[in-house]
PDB file of N, CA, C and O in Angstrom:
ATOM      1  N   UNK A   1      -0.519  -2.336  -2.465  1.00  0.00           N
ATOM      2  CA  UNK A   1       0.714  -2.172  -3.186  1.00  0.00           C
ATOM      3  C   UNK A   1       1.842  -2.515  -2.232  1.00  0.00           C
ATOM      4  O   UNK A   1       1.893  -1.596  -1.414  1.00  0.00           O
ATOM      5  N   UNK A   2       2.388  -3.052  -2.077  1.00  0.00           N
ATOM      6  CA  UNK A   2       3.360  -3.938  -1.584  1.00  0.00           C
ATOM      7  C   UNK A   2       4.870  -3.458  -1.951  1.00  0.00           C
ATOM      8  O   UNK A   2       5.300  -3.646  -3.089  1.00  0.00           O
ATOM      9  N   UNK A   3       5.656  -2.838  -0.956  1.00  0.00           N
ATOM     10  CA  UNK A   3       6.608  -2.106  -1.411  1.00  0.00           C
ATOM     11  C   UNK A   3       6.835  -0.806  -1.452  1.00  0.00           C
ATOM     12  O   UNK A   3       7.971  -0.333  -1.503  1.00  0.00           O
ATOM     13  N   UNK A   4       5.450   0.082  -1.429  1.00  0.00           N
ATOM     14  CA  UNK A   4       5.210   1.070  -1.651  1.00  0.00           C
ATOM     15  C   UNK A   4       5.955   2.595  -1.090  1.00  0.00           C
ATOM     16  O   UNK A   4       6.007   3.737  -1.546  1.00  0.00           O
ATOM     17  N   UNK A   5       6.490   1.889   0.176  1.00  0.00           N
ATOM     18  CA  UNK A   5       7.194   3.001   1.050  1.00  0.00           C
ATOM     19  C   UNK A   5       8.008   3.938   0.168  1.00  0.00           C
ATOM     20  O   UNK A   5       8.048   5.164   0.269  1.00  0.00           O
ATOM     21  N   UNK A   6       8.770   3.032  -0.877  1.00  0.00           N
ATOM     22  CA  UNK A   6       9.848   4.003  -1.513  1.00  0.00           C
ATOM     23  C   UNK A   6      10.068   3.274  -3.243  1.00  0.00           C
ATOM     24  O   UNK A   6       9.694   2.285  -3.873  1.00  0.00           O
ATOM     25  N   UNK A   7      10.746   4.253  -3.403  1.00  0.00           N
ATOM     26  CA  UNK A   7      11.220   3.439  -5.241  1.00  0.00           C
ATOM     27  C   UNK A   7      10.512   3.221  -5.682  1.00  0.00           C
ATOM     28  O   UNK A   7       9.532   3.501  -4.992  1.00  0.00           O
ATOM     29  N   UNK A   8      10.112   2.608  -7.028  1.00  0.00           N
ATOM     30  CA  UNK A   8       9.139   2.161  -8.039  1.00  0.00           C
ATOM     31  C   UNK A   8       7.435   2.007  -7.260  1.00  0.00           C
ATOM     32  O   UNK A   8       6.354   2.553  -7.480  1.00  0.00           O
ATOM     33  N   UNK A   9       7.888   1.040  -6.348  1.00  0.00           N
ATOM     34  CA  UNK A   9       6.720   0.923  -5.432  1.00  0.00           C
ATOM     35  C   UNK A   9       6.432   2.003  -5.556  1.00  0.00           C
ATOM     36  O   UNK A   9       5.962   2.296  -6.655  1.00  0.00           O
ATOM     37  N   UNK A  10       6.584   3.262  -4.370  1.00  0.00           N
ATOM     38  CA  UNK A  10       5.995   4.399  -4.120  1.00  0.00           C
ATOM     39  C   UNK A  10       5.417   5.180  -5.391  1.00  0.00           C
ATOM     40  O   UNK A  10       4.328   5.752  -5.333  1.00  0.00           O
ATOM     41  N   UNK A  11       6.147   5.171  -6.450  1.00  0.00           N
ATOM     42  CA  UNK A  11       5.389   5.568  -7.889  1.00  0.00           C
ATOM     43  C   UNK A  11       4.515   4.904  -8.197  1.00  0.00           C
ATOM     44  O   UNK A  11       3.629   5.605  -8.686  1.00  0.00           O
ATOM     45  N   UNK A  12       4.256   3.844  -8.177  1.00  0.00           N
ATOM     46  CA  UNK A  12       2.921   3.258  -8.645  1.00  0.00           C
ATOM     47  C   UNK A  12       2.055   3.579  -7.914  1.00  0.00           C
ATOM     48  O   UNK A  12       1.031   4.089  -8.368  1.00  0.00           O
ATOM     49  N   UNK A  13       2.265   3.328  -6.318  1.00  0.00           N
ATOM     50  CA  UNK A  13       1.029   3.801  -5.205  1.00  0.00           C
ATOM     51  C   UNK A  13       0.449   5.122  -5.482  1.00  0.00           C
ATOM     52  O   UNK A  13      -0.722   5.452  -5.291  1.00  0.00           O
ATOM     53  N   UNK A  14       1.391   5.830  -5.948  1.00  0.00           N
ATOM     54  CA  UNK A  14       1.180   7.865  -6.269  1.00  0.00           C
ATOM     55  C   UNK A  14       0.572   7.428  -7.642  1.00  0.00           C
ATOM     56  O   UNK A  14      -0.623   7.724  -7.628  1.00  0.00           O
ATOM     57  N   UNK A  15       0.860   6.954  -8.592  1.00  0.00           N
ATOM     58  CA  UNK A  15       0.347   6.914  -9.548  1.00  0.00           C
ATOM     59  C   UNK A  15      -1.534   6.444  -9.545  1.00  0.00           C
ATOM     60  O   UNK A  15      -2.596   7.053  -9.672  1.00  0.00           O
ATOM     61  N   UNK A  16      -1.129   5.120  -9.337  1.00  0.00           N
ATOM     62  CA  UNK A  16      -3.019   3.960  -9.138  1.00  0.00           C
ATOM     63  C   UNK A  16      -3.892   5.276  -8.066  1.00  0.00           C
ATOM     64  O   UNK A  16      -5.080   5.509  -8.289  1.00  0.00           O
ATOM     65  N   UNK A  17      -3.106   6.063  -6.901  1.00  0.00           N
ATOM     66  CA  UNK A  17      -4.194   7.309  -6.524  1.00  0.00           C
ATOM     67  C   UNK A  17      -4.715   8.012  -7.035  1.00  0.00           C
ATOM     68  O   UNK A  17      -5.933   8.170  -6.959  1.00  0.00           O
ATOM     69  N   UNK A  18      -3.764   8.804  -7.875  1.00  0.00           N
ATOM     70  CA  UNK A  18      -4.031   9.344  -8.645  1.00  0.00           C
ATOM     71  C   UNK A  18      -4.862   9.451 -10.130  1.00  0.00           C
ATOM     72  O   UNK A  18      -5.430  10.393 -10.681  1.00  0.00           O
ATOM     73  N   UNK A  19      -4.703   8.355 -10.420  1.00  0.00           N
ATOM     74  CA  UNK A  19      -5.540   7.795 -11.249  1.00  0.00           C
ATOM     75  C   UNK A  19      -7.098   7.174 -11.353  1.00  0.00           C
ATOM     76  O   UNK A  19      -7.761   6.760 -12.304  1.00  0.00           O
ATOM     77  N   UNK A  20      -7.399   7.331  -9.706  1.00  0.00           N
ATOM     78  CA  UNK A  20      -8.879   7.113  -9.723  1.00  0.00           C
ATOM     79  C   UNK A  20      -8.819   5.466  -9.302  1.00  0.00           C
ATOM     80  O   UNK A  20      -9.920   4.916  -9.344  1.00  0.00           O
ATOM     81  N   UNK A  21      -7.751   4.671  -8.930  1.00  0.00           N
ATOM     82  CA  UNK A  21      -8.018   3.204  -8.911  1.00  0.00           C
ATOM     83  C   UNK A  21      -8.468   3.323  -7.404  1.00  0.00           C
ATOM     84  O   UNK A  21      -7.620   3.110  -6.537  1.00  0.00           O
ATOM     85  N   UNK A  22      -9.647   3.625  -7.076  1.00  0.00           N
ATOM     86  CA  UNK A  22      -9.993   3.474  -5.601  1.00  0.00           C
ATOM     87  C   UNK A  22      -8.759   3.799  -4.588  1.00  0.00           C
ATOM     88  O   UNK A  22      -7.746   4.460  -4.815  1.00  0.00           O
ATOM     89  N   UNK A  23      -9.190   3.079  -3.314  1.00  0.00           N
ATOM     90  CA  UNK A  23      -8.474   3.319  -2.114  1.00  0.00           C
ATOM     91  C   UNK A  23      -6.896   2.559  -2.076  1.00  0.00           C
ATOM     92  O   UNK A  23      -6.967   1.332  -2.138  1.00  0.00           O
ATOM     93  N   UNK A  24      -6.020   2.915  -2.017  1.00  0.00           N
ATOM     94  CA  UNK A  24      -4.958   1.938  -2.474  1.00  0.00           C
ATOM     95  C   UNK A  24      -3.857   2.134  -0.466  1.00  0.00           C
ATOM     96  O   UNK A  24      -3.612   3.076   0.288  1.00  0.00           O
ATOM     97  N   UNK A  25      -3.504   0.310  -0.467  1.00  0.00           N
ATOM     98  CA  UNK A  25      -3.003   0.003   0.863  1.00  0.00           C
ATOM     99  C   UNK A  25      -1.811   0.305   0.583  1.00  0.00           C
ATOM    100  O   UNK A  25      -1.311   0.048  -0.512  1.00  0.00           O
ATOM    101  N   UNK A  26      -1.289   0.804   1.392  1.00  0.00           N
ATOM    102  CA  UNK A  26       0.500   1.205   1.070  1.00  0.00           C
ATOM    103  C   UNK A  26       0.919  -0.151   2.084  1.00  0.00           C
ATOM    104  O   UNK A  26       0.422  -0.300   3.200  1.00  0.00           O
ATOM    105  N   UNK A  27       1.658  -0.849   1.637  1.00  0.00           N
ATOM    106  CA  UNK A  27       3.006  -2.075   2.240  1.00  0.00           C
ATOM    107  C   UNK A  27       3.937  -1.414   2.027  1.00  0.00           C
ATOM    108  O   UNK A  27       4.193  -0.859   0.958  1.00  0.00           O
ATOM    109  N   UNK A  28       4.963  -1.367   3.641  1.00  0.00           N
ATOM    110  CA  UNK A  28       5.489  -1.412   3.715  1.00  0.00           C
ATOM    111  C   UNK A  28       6.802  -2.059   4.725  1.00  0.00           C
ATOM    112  O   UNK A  28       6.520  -1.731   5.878  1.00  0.00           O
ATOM    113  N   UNK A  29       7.501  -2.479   4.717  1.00  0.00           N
ATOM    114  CA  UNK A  29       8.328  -3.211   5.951  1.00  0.00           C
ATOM    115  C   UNK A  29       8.544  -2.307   7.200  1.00  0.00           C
ATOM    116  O   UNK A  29       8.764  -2.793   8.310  1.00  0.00           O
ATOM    117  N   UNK A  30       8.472  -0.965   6.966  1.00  0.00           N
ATOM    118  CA  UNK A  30       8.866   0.208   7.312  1.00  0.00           C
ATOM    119  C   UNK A  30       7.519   1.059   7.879  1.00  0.00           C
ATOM    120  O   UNK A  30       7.279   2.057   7.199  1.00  0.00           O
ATOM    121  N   UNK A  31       6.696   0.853   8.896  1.00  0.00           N
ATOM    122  CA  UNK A  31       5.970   1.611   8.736  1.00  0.00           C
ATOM    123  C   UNK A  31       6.113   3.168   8.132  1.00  0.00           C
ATOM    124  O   UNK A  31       5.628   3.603   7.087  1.00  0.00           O
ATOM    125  N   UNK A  32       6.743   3.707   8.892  1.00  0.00           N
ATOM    126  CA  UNK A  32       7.092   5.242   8.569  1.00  0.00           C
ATOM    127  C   UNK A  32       7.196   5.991   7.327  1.00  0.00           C
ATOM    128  O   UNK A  32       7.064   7.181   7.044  1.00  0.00           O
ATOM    129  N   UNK A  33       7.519   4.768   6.562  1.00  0.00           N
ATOM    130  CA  UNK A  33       7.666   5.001   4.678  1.00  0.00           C
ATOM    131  C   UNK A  33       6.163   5.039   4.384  1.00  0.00           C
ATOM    132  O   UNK A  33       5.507   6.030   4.060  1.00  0.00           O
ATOM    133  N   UNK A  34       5.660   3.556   4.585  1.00  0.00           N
ATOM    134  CA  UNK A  34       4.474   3.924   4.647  1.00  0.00           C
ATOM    135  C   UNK A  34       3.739   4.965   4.891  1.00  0.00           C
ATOM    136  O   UNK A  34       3.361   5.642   3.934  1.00  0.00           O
ATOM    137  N   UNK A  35       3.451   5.246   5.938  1.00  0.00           N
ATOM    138  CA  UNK A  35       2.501   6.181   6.245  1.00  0.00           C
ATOM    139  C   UNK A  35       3.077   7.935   5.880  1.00  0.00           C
ATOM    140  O   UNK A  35       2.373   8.914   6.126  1.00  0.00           O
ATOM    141  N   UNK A  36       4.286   8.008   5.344  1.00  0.00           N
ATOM    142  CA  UNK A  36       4.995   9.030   4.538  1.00  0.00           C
ATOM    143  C   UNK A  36       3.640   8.882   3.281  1.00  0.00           C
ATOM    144  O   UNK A  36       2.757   9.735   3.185  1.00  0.00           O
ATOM    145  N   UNK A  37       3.708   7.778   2.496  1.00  0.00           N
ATOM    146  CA  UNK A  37       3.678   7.742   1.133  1.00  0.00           C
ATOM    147  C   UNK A  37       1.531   8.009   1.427  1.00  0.00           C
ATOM    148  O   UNK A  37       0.937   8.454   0.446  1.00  0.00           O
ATOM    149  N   UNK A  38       0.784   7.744   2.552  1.00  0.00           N
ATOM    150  CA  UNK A  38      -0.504   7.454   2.786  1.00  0.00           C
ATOM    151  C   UNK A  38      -0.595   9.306   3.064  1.00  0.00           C
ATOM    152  O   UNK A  38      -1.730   9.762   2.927  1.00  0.00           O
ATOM    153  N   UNK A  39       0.313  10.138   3.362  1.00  0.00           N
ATOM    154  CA  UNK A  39       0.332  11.451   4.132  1.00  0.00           C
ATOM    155  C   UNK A  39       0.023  12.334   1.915  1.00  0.00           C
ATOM    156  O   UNK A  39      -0.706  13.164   1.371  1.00  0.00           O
ATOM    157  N   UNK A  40       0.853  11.629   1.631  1.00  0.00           N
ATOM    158  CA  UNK A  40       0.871  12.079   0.108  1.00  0.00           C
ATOM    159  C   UNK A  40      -0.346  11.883  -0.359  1.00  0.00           C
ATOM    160  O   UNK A  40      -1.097  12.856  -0.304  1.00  0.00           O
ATOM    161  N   UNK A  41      -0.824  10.731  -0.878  1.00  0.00           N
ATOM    162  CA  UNK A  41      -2.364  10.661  -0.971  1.00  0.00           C
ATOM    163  C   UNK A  41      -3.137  11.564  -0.583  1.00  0.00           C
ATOM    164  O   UNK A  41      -3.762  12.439  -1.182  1.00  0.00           O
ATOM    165  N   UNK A  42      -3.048  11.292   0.428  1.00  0.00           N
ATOM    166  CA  UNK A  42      -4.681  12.023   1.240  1.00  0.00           C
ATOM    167  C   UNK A  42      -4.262  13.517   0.907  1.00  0.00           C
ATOM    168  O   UNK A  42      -5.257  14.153   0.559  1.00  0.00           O
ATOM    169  N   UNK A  43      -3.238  14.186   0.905  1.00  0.00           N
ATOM    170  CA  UNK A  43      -2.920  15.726   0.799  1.00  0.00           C
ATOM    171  C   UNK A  43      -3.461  16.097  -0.765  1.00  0.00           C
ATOM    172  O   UNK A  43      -3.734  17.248  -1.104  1.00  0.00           O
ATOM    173  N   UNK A  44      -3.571  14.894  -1.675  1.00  0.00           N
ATOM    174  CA  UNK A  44      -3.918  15.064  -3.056  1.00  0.00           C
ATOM    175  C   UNK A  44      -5.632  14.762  -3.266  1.00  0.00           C
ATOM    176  O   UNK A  44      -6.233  14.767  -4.341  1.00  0.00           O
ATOM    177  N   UNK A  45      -6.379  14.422  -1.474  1.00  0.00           N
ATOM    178  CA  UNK A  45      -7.382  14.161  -2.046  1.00  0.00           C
ATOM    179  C   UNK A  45      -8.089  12.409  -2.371  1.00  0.00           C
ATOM    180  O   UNK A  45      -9.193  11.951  -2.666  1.00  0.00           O
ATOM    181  N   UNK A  46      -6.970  11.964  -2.157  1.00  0.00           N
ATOM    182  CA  UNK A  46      -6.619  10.568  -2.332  1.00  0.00           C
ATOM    183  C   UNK A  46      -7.138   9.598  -1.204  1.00  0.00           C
ATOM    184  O   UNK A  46      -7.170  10.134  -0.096  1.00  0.00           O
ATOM    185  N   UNK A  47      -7.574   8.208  -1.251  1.00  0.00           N
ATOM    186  CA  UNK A  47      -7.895   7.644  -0.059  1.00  0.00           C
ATOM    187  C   UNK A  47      -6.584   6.177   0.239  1.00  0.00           C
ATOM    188  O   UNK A  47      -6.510   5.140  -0.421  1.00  0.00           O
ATOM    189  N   UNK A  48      -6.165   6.375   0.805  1.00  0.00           N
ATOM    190  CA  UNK A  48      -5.482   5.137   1.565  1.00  0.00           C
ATOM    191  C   UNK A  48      -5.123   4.930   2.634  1.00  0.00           C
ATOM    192  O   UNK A  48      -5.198   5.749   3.549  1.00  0.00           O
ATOM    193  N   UNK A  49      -4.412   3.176   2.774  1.00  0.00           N
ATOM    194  CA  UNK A  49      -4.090   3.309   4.364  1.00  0.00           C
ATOM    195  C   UNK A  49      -2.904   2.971   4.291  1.00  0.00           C
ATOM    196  O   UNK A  49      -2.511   2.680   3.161  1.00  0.00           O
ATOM    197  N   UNK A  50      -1.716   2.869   5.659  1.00  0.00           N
ATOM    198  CA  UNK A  50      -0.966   2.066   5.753  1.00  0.00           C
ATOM    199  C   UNK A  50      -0.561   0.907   6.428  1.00  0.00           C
ATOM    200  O   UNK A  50      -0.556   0.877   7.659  1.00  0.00           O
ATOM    201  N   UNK A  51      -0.221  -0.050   5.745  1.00  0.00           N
ATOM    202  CA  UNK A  51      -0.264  -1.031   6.303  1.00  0.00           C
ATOM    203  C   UNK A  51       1.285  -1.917   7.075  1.00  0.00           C
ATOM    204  O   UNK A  51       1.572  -2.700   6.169  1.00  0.00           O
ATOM    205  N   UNK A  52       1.851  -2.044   7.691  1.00  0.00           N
ATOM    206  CA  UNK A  52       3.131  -2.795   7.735  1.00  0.00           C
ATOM    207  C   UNK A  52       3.331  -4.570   7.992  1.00  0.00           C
ATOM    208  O   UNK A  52       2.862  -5.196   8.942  1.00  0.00           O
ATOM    209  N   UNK A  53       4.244  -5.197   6.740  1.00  0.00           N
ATOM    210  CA  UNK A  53       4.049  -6.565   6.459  1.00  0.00           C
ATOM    211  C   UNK A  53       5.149  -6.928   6.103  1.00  0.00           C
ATOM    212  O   UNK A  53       5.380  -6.142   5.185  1.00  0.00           O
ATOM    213  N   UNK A  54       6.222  -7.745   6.210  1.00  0.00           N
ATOM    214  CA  UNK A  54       7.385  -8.244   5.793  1.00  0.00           C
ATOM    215  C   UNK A  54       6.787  -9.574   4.546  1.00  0.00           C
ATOM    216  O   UNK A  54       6.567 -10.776   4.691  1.00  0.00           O
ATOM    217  N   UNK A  55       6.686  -8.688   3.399  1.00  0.00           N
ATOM    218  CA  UNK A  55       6.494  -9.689   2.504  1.00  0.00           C
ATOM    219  C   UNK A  55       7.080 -11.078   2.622  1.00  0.00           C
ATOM    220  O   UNK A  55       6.287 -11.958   2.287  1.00  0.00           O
ATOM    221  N   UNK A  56       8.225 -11.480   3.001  1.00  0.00           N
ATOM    222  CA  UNK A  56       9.116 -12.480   2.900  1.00  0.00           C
ATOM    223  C   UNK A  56       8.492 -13.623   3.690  1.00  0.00           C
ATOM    224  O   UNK A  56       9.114 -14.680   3.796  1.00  0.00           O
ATOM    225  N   UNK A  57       7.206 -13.452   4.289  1.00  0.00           N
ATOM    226  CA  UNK A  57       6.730 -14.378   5.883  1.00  0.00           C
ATOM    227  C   UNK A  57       5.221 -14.215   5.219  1.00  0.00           C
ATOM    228  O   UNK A  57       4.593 -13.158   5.150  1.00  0.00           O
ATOM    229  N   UNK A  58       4.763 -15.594   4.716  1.00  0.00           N
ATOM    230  CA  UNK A  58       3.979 -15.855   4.316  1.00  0.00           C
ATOM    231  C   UNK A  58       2.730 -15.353   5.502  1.00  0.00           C
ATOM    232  O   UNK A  58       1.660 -14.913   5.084  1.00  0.00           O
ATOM    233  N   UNK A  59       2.975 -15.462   6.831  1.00  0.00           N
ATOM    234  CA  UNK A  59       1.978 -15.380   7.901  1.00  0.00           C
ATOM    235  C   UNK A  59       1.339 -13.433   8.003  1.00  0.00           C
ATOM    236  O   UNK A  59       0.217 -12.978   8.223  1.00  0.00           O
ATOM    237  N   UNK A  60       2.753 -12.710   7.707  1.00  0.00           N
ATOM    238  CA  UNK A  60       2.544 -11.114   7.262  1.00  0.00           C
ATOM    239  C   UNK A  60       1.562 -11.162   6.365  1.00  0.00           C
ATOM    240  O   UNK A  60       0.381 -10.864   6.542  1.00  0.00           O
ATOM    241  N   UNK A  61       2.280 -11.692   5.029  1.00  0.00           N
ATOM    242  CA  UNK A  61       1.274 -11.468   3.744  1.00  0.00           C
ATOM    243  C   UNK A  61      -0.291 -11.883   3.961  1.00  0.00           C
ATOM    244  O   UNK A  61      -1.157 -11.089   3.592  1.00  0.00           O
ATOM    245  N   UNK A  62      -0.655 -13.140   4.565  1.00  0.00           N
ATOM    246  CA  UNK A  62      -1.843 -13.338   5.094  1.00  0.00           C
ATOM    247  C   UNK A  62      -2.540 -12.518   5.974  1.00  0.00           C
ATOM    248  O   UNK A  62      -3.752 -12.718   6.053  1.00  0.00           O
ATOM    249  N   UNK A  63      -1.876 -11.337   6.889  1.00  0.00           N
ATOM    250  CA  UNK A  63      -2.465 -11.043   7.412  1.00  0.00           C
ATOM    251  C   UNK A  63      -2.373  -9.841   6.482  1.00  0.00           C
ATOM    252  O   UNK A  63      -3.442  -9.776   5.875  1.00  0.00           O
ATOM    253  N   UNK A  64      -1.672  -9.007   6.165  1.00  0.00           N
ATOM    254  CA  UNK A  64      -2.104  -7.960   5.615  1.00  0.00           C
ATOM    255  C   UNK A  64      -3.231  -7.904   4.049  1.00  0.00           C
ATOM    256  O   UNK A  64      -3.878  -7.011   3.502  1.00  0.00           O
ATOM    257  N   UNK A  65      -3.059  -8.988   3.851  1.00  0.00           N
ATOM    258  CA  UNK A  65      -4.679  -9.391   3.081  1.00  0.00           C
ATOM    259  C   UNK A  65      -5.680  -8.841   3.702  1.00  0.00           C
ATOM    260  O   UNK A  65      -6.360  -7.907   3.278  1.00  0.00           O
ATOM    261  N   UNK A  66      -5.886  -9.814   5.466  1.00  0.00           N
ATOM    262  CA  UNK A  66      -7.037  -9.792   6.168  1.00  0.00           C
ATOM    263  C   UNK A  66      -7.358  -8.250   6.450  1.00  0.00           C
ATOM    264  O   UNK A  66      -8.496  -7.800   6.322  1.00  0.00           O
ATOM    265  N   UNK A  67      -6.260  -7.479   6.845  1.00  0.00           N
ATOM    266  CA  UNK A  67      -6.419  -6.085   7.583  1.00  0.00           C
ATOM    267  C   UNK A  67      -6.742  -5.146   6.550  1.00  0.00           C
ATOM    268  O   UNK A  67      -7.083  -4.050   6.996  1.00  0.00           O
ATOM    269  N   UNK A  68      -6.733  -5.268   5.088  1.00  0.00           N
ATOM    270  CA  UNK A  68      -6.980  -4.012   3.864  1.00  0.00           C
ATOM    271  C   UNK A  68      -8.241  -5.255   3.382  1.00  0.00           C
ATOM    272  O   UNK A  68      -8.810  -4.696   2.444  1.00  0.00           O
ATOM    273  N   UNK A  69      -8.645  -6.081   3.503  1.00  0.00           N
ATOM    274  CA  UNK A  69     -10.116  -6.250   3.194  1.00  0.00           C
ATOM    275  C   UNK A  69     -11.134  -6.175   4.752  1.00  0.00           C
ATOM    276  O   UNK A  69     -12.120  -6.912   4.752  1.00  0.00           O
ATOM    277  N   UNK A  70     -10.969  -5.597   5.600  1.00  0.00           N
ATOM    278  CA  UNK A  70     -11.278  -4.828   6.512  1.00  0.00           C
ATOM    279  C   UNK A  70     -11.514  -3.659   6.643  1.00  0.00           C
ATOM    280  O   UNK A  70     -12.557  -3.302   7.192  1.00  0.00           O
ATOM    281  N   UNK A  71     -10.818  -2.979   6.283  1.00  0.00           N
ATOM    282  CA  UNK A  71     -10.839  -1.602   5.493  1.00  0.00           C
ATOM    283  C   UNK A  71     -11.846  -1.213   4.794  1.00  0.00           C
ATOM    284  O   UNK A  71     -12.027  -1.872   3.771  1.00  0.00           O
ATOM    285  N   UNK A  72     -12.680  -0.233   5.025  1.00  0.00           N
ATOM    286  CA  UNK A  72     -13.286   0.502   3.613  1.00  0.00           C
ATOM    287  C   UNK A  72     -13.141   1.921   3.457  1.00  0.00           C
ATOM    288  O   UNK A  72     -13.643   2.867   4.063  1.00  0.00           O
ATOM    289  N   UNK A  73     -12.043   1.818   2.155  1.00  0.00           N
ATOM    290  CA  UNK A  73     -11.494   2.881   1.534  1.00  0.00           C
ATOM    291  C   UNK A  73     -12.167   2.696   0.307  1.00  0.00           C
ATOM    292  O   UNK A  73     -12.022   3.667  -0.435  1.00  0.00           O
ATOM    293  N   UNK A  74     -12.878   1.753  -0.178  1.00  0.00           N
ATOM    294  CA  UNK A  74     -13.048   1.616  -1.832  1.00  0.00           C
ATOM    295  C   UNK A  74     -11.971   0.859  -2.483  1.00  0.00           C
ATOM    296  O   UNK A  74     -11.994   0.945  -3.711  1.00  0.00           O
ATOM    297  N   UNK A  75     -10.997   0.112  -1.963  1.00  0.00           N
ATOM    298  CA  UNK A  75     -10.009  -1.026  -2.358  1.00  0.00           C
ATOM    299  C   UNK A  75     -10.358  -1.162  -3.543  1.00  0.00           C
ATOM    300  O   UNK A  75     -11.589  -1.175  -3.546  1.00  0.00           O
ATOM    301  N   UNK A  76      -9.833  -1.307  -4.903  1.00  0.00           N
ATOM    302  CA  UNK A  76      -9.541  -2.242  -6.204  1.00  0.00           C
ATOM    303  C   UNK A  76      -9.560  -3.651  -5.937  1.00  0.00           C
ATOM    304  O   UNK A  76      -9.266  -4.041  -4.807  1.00  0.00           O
ATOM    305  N   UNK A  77      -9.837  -4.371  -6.741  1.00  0.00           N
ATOM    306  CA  UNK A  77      -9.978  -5.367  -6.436  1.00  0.00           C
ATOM    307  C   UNK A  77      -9.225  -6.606  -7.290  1.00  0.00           C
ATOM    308  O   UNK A  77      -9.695  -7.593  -7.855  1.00  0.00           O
ATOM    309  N   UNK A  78      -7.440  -5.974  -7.086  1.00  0.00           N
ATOM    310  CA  UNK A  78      -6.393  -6.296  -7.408  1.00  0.00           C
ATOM    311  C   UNK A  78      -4.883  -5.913  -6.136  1.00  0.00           C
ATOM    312  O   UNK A  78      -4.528  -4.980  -5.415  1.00  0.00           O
ATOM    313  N   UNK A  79      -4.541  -6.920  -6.396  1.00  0.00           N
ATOM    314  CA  UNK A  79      -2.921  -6.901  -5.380  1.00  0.00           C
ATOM    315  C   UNK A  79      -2.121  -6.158  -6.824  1.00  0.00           C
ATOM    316  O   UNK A  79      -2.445  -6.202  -8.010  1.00  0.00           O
ATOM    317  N   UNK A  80      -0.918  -5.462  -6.105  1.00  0.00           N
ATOM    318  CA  UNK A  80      -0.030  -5.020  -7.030  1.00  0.00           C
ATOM    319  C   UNK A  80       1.320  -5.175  -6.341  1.00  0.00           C
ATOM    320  O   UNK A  80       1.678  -4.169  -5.728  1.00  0.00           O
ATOM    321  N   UNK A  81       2.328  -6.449  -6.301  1.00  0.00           N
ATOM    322  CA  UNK A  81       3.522  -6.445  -6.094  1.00  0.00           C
ATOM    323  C   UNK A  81       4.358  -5.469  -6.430  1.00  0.00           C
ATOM    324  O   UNK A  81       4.270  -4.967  -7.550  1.00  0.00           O
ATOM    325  N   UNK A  82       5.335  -5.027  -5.488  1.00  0.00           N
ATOM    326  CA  UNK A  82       6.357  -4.080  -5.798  1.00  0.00           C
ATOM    327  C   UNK A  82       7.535  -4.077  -5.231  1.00  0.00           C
ATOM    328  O   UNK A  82       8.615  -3.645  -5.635  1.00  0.00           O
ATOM    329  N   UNK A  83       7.180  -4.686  -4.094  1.00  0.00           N
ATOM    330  CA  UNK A  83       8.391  -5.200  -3.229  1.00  0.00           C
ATOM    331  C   UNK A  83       9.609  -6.096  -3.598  1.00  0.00           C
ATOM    332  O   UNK A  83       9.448  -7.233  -4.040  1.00  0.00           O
ATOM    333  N   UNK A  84      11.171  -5.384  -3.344  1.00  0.00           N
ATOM    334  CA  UNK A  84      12.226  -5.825  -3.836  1.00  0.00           C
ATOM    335  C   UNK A  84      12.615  -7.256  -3.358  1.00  0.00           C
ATOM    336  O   UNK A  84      13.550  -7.261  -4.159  1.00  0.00           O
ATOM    337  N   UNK A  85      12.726  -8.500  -2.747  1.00  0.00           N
ATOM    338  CA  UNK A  85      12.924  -9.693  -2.147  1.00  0.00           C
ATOM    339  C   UNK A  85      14.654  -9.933  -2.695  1.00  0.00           C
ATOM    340  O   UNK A  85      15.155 -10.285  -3.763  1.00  0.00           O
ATOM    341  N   UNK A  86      15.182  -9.556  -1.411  1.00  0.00           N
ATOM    342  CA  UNK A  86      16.914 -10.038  -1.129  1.00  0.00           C
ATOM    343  C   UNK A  86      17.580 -11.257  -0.518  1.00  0.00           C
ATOM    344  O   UNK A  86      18.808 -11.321  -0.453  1.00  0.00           O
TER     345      UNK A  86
END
């Protein structure tokens, strides 16, 4: 989930956990948001990680692909944009 640190993002990430959609990657530009929003999860029981990626840099987005299919949390096996682009 891409964006996830805060705003809409962060509701969907709380939401798709909550909901049973497997392990879900928190993006964020921000680590700290991130791993805020990964501290929520797991306190609910929840599995995720965090990840930090400046959507805007195609070379980020590639890598944070590589680093959450590395991972085994039980990932979905769907991207979910959320991130605002200014």
């Amino acid at each position: 989930m891409t964006g996830a640190g805060q705003g809409v993002g962060r509701q969907v990430a709380l939401h798709l956990a909550a909901s049973n959609a497997g392990g879900v990657v928190v993006n964020d530009y921000f680590l700290e948001r991130a791993n805020s929003v990964v501290s929520q999860i797991e306190g609910t029981g929840g599995k995720a990680i965090a990840l930090r990626a400046d959507v805007t840099r195609l070379e980020d987005v590639a890598d944070l692909v590589e680093r959450a299919g590395l991972r085994d949390i039980g990932l979905s096996r769907y991207l979910r944009p959320g991130a605002a682009i200014r």
